[in-house]
KEKOL-472500 format. One record per residue (C-alpha): residue in one letter; y, x, z. Coordinates in Angstrom, 1 decimal. Layout:
residues N
A|Y|X|Z
...
This chain:
residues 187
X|5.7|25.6|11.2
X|6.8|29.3|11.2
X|9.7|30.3|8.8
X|7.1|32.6|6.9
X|4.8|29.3|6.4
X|8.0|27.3|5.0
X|8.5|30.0|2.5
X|4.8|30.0|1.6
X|4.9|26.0|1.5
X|8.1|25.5|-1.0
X|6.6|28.0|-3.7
X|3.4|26.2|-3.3
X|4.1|22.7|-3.0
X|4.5|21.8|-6.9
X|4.7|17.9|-7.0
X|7.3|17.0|-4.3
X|10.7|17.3|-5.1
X|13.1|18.4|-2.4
X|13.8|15.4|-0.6
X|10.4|14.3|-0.5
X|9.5|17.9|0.5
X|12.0|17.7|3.2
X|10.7|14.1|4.7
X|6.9|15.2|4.3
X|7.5|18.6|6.5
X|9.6|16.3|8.7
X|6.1|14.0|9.2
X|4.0|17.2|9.7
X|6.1|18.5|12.5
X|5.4|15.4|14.9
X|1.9|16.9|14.6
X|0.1|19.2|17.0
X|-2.0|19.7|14.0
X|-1.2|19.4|10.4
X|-4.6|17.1|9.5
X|-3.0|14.9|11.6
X|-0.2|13.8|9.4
X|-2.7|12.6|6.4
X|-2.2|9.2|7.2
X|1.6|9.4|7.1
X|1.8|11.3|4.2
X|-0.3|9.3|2.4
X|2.2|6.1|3.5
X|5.1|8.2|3.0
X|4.4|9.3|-1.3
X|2.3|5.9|-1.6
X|5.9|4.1|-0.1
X|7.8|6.4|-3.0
X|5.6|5.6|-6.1
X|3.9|2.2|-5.3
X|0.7|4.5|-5.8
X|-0.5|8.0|-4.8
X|-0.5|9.9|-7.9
X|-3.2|12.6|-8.7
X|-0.3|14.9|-8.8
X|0.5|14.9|-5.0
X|-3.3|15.3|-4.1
X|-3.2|19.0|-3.8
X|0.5|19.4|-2.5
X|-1.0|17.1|0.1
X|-3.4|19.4|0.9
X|-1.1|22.0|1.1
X|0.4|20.6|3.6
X|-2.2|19.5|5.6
X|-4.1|22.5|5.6
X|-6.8|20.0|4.3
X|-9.1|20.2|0.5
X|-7.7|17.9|-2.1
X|-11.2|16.2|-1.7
X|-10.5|15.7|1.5
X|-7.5|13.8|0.8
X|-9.0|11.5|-2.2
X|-11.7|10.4|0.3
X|-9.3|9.5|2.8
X|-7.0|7.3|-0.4
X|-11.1|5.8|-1.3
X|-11.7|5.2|2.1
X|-8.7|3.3|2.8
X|-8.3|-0.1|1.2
X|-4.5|0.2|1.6
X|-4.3|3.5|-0.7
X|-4.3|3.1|-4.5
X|-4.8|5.8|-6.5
X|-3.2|3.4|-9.6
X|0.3|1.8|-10.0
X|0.3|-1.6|-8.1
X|2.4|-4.4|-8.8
X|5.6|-4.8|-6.0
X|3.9|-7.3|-4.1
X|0.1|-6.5|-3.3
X|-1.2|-10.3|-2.6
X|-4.5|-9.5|-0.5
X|-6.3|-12.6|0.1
X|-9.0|-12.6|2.7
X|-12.5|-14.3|1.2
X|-14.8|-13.6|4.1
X|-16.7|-16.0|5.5
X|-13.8|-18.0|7.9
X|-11.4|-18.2|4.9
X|-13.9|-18.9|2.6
X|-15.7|-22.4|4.8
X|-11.3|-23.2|4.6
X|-10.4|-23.0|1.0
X|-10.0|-19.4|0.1
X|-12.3|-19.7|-3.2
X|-10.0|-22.6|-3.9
X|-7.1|-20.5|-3.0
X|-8.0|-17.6|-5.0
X|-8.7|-19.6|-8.3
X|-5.1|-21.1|-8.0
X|-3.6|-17.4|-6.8
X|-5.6|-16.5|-10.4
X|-3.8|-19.6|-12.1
X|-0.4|-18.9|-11.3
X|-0.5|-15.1|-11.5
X|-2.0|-15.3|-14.9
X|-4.5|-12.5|-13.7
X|-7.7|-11.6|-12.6
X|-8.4|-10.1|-8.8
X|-7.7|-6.1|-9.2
X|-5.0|-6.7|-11.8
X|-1.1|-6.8|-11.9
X|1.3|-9.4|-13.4
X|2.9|-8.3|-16.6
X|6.6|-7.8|-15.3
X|4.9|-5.8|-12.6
X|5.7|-7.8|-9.3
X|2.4|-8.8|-8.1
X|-1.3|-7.2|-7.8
X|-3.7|-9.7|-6.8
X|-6.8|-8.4|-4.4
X|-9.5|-9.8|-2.5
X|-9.9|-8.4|1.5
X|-12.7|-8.3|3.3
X|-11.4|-9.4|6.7
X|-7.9|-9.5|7.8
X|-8.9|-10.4|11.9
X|-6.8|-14.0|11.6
X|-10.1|-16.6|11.6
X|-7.9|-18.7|13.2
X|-5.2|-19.0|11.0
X|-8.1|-19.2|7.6
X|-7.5|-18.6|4.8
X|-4.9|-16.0|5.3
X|-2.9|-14.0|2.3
X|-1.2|-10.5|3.5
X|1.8|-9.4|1.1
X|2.3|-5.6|1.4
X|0.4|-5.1|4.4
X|3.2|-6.7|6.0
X|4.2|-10.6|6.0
X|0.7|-12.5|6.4
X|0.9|-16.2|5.5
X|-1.2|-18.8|7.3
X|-3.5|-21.4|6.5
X|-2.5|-21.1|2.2
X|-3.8|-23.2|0.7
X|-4.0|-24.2|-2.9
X|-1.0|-26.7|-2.9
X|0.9|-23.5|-0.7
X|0.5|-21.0|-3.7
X|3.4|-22.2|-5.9
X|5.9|-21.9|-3.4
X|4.6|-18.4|-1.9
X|4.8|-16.8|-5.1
X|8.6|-18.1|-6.0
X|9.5|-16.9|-2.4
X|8.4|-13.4|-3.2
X|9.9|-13.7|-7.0
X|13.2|-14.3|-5.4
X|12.8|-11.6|-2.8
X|12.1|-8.9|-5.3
X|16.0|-10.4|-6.8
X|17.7|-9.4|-3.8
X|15.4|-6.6|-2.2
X|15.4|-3.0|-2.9
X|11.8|-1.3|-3.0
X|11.6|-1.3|0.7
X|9.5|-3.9|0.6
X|6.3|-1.9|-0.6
X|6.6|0.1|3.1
X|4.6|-1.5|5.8
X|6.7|0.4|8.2
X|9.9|-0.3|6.9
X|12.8|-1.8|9.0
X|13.7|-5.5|7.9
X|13.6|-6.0|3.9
């Protein structure tokens, strides 16, 4: 990016702060083309927030060189972009057809039971958003429950619930936010 550009960008960009500013132009520059860094991006403000806010759409944009429509479509598209505040822990059971003929309806009623909520909502103290996935490609290992896009648990079934969630409860006592980054180093 020219020095004229980076002049242009800071006045325009009216959502990032500085630091954020500073690690988003850092992404862009790996990029032989600014479109190229969406999907970073996205990671990079969704890792900050827990969400992408409607704020950062257009500064987003901005950098780029994209439509803020353009950037909502990609956050719609992508199963692993909310547009809403998420709980710490994103529980994303798969219920297609391999989890499903191994437990994962039973599963999913007990993930509902011990959450205390419904699949698309968040715990009340915030830790844990409970979703249904299509297909997380582990048939073998059905049914299968990925937390954060990172750890993915194996054959969970009902009587495995309990203890899965009071492992991530006493996680989120000793881990800092980190956890929410599916690129992160070790949490």
């Amino acid at each position: 990016m020219e020095h004229k550009e980076q002049v242009d960008l800071d006045e325009s960009l009216t959502f990032f702060t500085d630091d954020l500013r500073e690690q988003a132009l850092s992404i862009v520059r790996k990029y032989p083309q600014p479109k190229a860094a969406v999907m970073p991006l996205l990671w990079l403000v969704q890792n900050r927030f827990g969400f992408i806010p409607k704020e950062a759409i257009s500064d987003l944009a901005i950098l780029t060189g994209t439509t803020p429509v353009h950037i909502e479509a990609i956050i719609k598209f992508y199963e692993l972009f909310h547009d809403h505040p998420v709980g710490r822990y994103q529980l994303m059971l798969c219920t297609n057809i391999s989890c499903l003929l191994n437990g994962a309806e039973k599963t999913l009623k007990k993930l509902k039971e011990v959450l205390g909520v419904e699949v698309g909502q968040t715990t009340d103290d915030g830790l844990f958003t409970l979703e249904e996935f299509e297909c997380l490609a582990a048939c073998d290992k059905a049914p299968v429950l990925l937390v954060n896009c990172r750890w993915l648990y194996e054959r969970v079934t009902e009587d495995k619930v309990a203890h899965i969630v009071a492992e991530l409860r006493e996680r989120a006592k000793v881990h800092s936010d980190k956890d929410r980054d599916p690129v992160a180093g070790q949490g």
